[in-house]
C-alpha positions in Angstrom: 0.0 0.0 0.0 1.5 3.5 -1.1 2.3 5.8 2.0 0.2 9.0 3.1 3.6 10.7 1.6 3.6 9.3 -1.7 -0.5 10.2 -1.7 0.5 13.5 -1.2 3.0 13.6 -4.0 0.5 11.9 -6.5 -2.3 14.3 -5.6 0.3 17.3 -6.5 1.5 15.8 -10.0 -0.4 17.6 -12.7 -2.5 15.9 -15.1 -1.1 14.3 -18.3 -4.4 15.7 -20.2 -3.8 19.1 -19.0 0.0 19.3 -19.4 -0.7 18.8 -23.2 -3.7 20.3 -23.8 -1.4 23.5 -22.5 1.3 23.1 -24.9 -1.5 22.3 -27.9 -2.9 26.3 -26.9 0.9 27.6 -26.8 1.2 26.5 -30.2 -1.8 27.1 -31.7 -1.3 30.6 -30.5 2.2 30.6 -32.4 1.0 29.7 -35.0 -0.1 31.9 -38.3 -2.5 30.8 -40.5 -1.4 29.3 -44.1 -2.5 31.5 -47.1 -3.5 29.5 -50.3 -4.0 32.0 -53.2 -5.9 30.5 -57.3 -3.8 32.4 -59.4 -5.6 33.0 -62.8 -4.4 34.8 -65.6 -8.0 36.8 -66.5 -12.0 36.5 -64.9 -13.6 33.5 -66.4 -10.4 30.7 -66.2 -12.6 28.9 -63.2 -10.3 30.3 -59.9 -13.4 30.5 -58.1 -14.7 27.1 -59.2 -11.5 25.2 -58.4 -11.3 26.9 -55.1 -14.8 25.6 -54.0 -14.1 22.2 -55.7 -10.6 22.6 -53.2 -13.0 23.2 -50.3 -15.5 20.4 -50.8 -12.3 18.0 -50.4 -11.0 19.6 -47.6 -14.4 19.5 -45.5 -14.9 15.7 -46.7 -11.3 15.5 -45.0 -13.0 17.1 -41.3 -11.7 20.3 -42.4 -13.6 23.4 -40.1 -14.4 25.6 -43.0 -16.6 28.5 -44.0 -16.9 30.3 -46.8 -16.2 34.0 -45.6 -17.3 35.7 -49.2 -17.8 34.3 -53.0 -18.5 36.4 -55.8 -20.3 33.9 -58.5 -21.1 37.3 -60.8 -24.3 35.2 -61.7 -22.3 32.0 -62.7 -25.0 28.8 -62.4 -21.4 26.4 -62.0 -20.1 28.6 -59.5 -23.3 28.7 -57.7 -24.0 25.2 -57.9 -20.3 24.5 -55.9 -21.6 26.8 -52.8 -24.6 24.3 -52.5 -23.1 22.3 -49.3 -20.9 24.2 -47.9 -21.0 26.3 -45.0 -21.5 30.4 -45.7 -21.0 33.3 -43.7 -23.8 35.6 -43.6 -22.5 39.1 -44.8 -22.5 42.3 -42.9 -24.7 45.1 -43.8 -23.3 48.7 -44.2 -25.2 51.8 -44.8 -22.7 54.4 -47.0 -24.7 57.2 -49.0 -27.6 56.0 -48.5 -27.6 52.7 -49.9 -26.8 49.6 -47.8 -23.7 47.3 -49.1 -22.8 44.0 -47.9 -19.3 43.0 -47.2 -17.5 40.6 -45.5 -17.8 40.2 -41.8 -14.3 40.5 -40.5 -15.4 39.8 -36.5 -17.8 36.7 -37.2 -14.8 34.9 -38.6 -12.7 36.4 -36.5 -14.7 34.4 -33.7 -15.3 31.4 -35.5 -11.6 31.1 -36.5 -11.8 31.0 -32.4 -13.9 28.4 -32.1 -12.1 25.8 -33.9 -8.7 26.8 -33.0 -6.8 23.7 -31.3 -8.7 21.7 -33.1 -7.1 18.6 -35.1 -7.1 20.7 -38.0 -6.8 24.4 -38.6 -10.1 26.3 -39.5 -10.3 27.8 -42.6 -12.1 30.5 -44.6 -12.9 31.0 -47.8 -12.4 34.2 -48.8 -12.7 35.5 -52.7 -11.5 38.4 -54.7 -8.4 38.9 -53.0 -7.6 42.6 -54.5 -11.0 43.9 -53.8 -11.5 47.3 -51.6 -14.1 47.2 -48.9 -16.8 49.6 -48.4 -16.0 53.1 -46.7 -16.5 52.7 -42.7 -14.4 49.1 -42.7 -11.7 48.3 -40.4 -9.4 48.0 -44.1 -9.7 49.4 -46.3 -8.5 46.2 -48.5 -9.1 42.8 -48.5 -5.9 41.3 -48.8 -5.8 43.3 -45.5 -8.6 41.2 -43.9 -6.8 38.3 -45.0 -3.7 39.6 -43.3 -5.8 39.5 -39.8 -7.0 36.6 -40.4 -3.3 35.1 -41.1 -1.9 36.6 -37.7 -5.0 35.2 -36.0 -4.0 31.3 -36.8 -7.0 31.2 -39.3 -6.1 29.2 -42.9 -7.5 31.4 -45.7 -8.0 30.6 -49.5 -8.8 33.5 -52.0 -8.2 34.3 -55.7 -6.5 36.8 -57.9 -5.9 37.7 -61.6 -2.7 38.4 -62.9 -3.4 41.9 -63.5 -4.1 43.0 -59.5 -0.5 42.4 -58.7 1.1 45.6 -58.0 4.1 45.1 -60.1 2.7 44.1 -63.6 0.0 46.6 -62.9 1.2 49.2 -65.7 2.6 46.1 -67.7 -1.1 44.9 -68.0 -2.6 48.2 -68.8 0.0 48.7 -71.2 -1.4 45.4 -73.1 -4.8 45.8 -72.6 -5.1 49.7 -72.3 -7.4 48.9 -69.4 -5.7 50.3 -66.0 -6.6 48.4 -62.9 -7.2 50.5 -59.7 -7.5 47.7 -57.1 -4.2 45.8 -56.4 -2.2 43.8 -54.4 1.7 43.7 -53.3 3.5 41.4 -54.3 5.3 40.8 -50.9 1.6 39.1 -50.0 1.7 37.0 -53.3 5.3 36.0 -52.6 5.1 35.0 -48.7 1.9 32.9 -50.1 2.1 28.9 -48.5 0.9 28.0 -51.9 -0.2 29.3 -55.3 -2.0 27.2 -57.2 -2.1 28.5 -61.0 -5.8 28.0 -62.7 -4.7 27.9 -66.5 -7.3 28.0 -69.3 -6.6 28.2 -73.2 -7.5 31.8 -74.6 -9.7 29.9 -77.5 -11.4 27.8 -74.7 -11.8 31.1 -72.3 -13.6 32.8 -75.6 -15.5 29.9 -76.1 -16.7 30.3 -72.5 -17.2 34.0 -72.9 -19.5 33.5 -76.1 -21.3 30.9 -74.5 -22.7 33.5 -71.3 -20.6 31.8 -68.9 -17.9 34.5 -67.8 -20.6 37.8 -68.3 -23.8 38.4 -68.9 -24.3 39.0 -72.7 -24.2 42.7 -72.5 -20.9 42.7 -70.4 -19.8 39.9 -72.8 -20.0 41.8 -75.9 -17.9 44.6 -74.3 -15.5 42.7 -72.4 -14.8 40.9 -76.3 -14.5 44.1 -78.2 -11.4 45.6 -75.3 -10.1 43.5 -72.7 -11.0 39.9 -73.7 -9.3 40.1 -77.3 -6.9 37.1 -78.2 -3.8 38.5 -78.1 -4.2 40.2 -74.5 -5.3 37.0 -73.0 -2.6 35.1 -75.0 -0.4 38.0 -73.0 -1.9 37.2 -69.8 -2.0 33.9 -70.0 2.1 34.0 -70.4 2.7 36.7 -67.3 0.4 34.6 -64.8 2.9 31.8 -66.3 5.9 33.8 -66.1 5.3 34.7 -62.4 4.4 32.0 -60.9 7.6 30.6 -62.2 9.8 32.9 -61.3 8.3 32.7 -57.8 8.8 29.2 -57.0 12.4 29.6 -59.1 13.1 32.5 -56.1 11.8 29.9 -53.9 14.5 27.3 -55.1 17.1 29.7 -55.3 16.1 31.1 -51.7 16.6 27.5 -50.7 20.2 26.8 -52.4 21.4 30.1 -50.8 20.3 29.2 -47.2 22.4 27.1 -44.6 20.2 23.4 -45.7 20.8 24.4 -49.3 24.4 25.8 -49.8 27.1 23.6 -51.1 24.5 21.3 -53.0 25.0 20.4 -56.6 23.4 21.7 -58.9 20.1 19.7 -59.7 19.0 18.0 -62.8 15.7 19.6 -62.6 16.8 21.8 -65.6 20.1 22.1 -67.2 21.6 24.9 -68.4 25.1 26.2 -69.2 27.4 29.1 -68.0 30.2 30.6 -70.2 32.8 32.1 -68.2 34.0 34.8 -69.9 37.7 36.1 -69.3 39.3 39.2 -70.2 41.1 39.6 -74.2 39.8 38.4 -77.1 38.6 34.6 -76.0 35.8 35.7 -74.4 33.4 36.2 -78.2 34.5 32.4 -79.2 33.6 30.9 -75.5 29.9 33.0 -75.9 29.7 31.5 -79.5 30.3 28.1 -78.3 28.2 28.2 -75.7 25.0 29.5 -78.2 26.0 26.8 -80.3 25.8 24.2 -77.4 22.5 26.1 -75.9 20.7 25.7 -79.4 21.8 22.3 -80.2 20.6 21.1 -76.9 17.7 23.8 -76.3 19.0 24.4 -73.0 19.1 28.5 -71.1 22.4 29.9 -70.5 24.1 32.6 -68.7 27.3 34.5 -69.6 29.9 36.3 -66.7 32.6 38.2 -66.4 33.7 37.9 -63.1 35.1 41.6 -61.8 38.1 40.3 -59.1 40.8 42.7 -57.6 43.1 40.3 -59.5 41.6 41.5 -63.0 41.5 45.5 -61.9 45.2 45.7 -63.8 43.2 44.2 -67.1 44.0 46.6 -70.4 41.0 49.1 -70.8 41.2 47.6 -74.3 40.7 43.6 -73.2 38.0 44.9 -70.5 35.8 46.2 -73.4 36.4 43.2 -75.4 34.9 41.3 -72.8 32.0 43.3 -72.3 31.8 43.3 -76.1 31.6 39.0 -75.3 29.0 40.2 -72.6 26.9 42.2 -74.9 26.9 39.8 -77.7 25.7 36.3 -75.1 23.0 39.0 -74.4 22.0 39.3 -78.1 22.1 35.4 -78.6 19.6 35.1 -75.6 21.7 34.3 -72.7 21.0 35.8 -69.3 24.4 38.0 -68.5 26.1 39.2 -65.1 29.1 40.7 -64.1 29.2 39.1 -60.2 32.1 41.0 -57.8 34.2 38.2 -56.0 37.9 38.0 -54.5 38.4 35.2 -56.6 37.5 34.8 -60.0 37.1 30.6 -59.7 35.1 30.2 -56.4 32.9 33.2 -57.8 32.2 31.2 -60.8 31.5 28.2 -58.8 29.1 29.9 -56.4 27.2 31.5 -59.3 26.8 27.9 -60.8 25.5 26.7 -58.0 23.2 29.7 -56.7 21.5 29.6 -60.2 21.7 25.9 -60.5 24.0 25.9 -63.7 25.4 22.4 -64.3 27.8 22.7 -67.6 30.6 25.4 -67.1 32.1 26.4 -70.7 35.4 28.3 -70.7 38.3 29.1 -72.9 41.2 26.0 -73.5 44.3 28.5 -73.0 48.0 26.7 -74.3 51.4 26.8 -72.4 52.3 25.7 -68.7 50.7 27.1 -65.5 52.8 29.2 -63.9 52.7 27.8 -60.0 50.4 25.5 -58.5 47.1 24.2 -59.8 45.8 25.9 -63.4 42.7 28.1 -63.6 40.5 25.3 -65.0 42.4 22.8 -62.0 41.2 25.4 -59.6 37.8 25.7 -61.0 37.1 21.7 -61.4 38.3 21.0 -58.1 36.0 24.0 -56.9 33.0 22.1 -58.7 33.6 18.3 -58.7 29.5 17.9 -59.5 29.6 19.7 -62.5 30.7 19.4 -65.9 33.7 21.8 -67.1 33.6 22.2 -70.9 37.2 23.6 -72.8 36.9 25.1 -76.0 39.6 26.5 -78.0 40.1 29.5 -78.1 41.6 31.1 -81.3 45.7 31.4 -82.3 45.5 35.2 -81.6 43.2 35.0 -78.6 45.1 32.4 -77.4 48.1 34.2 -77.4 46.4 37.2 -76.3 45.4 36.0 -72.7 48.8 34.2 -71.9 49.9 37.7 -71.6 47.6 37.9 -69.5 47.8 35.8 -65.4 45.1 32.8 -66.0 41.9 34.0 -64.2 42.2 33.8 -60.5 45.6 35.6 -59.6 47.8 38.3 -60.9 47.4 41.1 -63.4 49.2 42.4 -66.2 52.4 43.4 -65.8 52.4 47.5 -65.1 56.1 48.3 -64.6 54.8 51.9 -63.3 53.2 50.5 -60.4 56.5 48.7 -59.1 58.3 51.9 -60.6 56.3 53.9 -58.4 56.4 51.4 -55.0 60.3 51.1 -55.2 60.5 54.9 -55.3 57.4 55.3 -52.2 60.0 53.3 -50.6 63.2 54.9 -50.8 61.2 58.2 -49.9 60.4 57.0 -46.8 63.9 55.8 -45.9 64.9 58.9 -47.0 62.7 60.8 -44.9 63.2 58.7 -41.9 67.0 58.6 -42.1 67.4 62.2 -40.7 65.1 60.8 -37.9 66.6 58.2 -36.7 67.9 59.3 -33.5 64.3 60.7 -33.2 62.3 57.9 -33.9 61.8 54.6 -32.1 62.6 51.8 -34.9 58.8 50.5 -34.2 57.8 54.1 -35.6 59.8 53.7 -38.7 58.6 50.2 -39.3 54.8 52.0 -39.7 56.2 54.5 -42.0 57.3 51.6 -44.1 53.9 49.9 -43.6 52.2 53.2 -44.6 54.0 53.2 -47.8 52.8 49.3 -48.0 49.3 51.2 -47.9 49.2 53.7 -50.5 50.9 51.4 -53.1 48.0 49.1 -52.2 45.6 51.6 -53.0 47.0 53.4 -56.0 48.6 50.4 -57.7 47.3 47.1 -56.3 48.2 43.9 -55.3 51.6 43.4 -57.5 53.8 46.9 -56.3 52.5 46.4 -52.5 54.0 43.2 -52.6 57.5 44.3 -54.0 56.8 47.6 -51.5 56.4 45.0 -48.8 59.7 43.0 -49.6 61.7 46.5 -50.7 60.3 48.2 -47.3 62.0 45.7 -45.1 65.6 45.2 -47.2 65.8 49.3 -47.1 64.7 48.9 -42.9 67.5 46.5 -42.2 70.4 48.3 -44.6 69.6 51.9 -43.2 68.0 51.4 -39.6 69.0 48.2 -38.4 73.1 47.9 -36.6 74.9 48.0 -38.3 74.1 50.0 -40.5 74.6 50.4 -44.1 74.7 46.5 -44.0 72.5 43.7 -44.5 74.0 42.1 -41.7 72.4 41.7 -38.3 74.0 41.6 -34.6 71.2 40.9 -33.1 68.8 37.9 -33.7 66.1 39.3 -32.6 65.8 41.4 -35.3 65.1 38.8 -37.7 61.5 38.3 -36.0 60.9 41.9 -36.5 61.8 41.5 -40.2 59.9 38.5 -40.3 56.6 40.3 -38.9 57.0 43.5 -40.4 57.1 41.2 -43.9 54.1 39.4 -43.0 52.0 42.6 -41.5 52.9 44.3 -44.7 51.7 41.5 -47.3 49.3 41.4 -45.5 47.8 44.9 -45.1 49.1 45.3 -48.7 46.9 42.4 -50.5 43.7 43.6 -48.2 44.1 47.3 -49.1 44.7 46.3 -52.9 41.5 43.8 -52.3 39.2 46.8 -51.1 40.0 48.7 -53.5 39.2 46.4 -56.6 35.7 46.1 -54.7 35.5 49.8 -54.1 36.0 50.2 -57.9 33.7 47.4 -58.8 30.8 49.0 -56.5 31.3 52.1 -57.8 31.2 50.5 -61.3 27.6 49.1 -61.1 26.2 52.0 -59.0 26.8 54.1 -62.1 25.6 51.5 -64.5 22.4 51.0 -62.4 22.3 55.1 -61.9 22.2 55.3 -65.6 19.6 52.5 -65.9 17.5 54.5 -63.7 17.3 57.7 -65.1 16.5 56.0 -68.7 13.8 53.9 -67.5 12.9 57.3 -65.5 12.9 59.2 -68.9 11.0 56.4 -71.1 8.4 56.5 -68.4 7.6 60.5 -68.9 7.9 59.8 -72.7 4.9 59.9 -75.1 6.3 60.0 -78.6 8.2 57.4 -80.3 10.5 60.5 -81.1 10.8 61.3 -77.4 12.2 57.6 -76.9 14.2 57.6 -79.7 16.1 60.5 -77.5 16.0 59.0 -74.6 17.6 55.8 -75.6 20.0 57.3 -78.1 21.1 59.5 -75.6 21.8 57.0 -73.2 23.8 54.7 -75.4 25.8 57.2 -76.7 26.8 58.1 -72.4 27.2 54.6 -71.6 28.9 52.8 -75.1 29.2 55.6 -76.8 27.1 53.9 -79.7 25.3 55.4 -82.1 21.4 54.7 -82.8 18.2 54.5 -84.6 14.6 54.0 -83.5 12.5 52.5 -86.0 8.8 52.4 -86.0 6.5 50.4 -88.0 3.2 51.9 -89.0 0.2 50.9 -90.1 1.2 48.5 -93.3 4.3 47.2 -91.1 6.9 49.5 -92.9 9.5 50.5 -91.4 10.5 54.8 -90.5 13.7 56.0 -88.6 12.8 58.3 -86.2 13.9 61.6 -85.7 17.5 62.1 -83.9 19.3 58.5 -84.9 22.5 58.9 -85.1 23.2 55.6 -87.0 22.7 55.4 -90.5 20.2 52.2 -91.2 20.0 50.3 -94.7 16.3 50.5 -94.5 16.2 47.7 -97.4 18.0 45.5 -94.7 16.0 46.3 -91.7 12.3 45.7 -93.5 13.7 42.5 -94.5 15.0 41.3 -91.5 11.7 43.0 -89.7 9.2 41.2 -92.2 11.3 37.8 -91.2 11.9 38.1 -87.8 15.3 37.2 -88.6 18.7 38.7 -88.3 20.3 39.5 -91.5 23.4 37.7 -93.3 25.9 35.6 -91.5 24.3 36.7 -88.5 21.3 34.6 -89.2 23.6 31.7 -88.2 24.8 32.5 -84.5 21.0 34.3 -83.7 17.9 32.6 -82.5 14.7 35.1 -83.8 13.0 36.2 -80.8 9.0 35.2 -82.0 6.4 37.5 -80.1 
């Protein structure tokens, strides 16, 4: 028999059933409701429809559901999915003297309450995602509502067409001429659990639309004549597509760049190439290859040029060529970047893997590495999981970049540089020799450092390492006893020579490293500076002459290119504009305009871009 003791402890021990039902309300009160948003590309696709078919399943499942708001605009399917399910009665508002019903924000509020620590999460239904509430609402949106909902632990399910997201707003009134007032951001659409796209053919959507199932036959008629026309829901149809890609692609990449996903090989769930574009004249025949091997294959690509401190000493002359190589992977369809990194090979490597590139394509470069492992050594062993393609590279290409250090360390030889750090040196043991009996030697050593500094930032990595090396030979002849020798009395003062070396190299490849990112930043603040103010300019421009300007003039700042804007007009014949400054065979251009095809030999290294 237990003790009166061990009574007493039982009758203090809390309950099992109450210990968990606790920790089931803890995190049910953490927890945030999961947003589900029908994605549609137009009205009429059946977003509404699939959503009630969705909810039917769920509440077979023991779902708690109730649909919040539905707006069947008279639809007999749409009504006929309601039948069964479980509906909200709406709220009534008097505003000008007319009374509108809306959605009753506090009665799901309090039935979300209901069913919360339940086995399943409740859930409301909850259409028309973009639309604004009456005046005297708590929001004035409804995505807003849903937000409330979300932070209350409530599920909720609504819909959306492709035109109420804020950031294709003007794009869709730009193809339909039809500007949508109600929207949605497109942080809500992103940070949705799940999208679910509800795609329907534009022929089938116009079948739908003839037939008196999207409008009435008065709203029909108009809706055919402006928004509903082929070619806008054709439109439509592909930026619904589009987006919803590229959101669960920013998904994947969010994924590969977070702590579970980074250092994972790229995945065979598309395969696509990268051409690693170097500095000189190599870098056209690596893009050309890699078209070739991208249209062969049918497979995306990207093109790079990697900006490194170790390519900051790179010839004006071979930078251009590479963007040259840059601009003309960008003509043949590849997605380009110029991606800042320390080092040219684990830059390229990251990019592969961030973007899930599988096939690497670089230039096969002739003659013996100078020290260690080669550029394409370094880059294979950096990338083990991916497949590194050499091409050759022309005889005068070829030669070209072994003037050049293989991509990932050195620069072209500048003799001014280590002109300029052996003379920064014997200034400052000039300068400090006066001083000797002034200065403490540590003092002197940071004037030596200090010189280690400014080569670094005026000439780079090359001079601050002879500065580094010159710095301590000019130390120990004019500073160190005895003096005016190399030799040392004391052995102590080959530690301070050893330090003061390392300290400088040091300092000096840092400095040098700064710099080259310094430069780079500075490089694509002004290249995004001056896509700015174009697209700032196109946006205030009306007439095809006014962007003609604007585009001419911002070529001729940034490539200092000359232009021409050609406009077709009514019979599809082509017009310069006023203010090119390129003279244009128009013989040529109505050719290649009527084909969609690039002219001559070019026809043979371009894809046509078919709208």
């Amino acid at each position: 028999m237990p003790t009166s003791a061990t009574a007493h402890l039982d009758d203090q021990r809390p309950d099992p059933d109450t210990l968990l039902a606790r920790v089931q309300q803890e995190e049910v009160q953490a927890r945030r409701g999961r947003l589900k948003i029908f994605f549609g590309a137009s009205a009429g696709v059946g977003k509404t429809y699939a959503m009630l078919s969705a909810a039917h399943a769920a509440q077979a499942q023991g779902v708690p559901l109730l649909v919040g708001l539905v707006e069947t605009h008279g639809r007999a399917e749409t009504q006929a999915r309601v039948a069964g399910l479980p509906l909200l009665p709406l709220k009534e508002m008097s505003h000008t003297g007319r009374v509108l019903k809306e959605f009753d924000l506090d009665a799901a509020l309090a039935f979300g309450a209901a069913h919360v620590g339940g086995a399943a999460p409740p859930l409301v239904l909850l259409d028309e995602l973009a639309h604004s509430n009456a005046p005297g609402s708590r929001h004035p949106k409804r995505w807003q509502d849903v937000e409330e909902l979300l932070a209350a632990g409530i599920d909720v399910w609504s819909t959306m067409n492709v035109q109420h997201l804020e950031s294709l707003n003007d794009v869709v009134g730009g193809i339909t001429g039809i500007r949508v007032r109600e929207t949605v951001p497109d942080t809500l659409f992103d940070a949705a659990d799940e999208v679910v796209v509800v795609d329907l053919p534009p022929d089938e959507l116009l079948a739908r639309l003839a037939a008196g199932k999207v409008y009435i036959p008065q709203q029909a008629e108009r809706a055919a004549a402006h928004f509903f026309r082929k070619g806008n829901l054709i439109a439509l149809r592909e930026l619904a597509l589009r987006r919803t890609a590229d959101r669960v692609d920013s998904q994947m990449q969010h994924w590969r760049r977070s702590a579970d996903g980074r250092g994972q090989r790229p995945w065979p769930t598309r395969d696509a190439l990268l051409a690693c574009i170097g500095p000189g004249a190599g870098g056209e025949a690596v893009v050309r290859s890699a078209a070739r091997l991208a249209t062969q294959t049918d497979l995306p690509w990207h093109a790079v040029f990697v900006l490194a401190p170790s390519r900051q000493r790179v010839s004006e002359a071979d930078r251009q060529q590479a963007l040259r190589a840059l601009k003309l992977a960008q003509d043949l369809g590849a997605t380009v970047a110029t991606p800042a990194g320390a080092e040219v090979a684990e830059t390229l490597a990251r990019y592969a893997r961030e973007h899930n590139l599988s096939r690497l394509v670089l230039g096969r470069r002739a003659g013996r590495k100078r020290w260690g492992l080669s550029f394409t050594e370094r880059l294979a062993e950096l990338t083990p999981d991916m497949d590194v393609l050499q091409v050759p590279l022309p005889n005068e290409a070829a030669r070209k970049t072994r003037t050049l250090e293989p991509e990932g360390g050195g620069s072209t030889i500048r003799w001014r540089g280590y002109a300029a750090a052996a003379a920064a040196c014997g200034l400052v043991a000039l300068l400090a020799a006066p001083l000797h009996g002034v200065l403490e030697l540590t003092n002197i050593v940071m004037l030596f450092l200090l010189a280690v500094v400014g080569v670094a930032l005026r000439h780079g990595r090359g001079p601050a390492t002879l500065a580094a090396f010159l710095g301590v030979a000019l130390f120990d002849f004019f500073f160190v006893p005895p003096r005016l020798s190399l030799h040392v009395s004391d052995v102590q003062y080959v530690i301070t020579f050893g330090v003061m070396l390392v300290v400088a190299l040091v300092i000096g490849q840092l400095t040098a490293g700064l710099r080259a990112q310094a430069e780079a930043a500075t490089e694509g603040e002004r290249r995004v500076r001056g896509l700015y103010q174009m697209s700032r300019d196109l946006s205030a421009a009306l007439m095809p002459q006014q962007v003609a300007e604007v585009g001419a003039r911002f070529l001729r700042a940034e490539f200092g290119a000359k232009s021409a804007l050609l406009v077709a007009d009514d019979d599809n014949r082509l017009s310069s504009q006023d203010g090119a400054s390129a003279e244009v065979d128009m013989a040529v251009a109505q050719w290649s305009f009527e084909r969609g095809s690039p002219p001559g030999l070019a026809r043979t290294r371009c894809r046509p871009a078919v709208a």
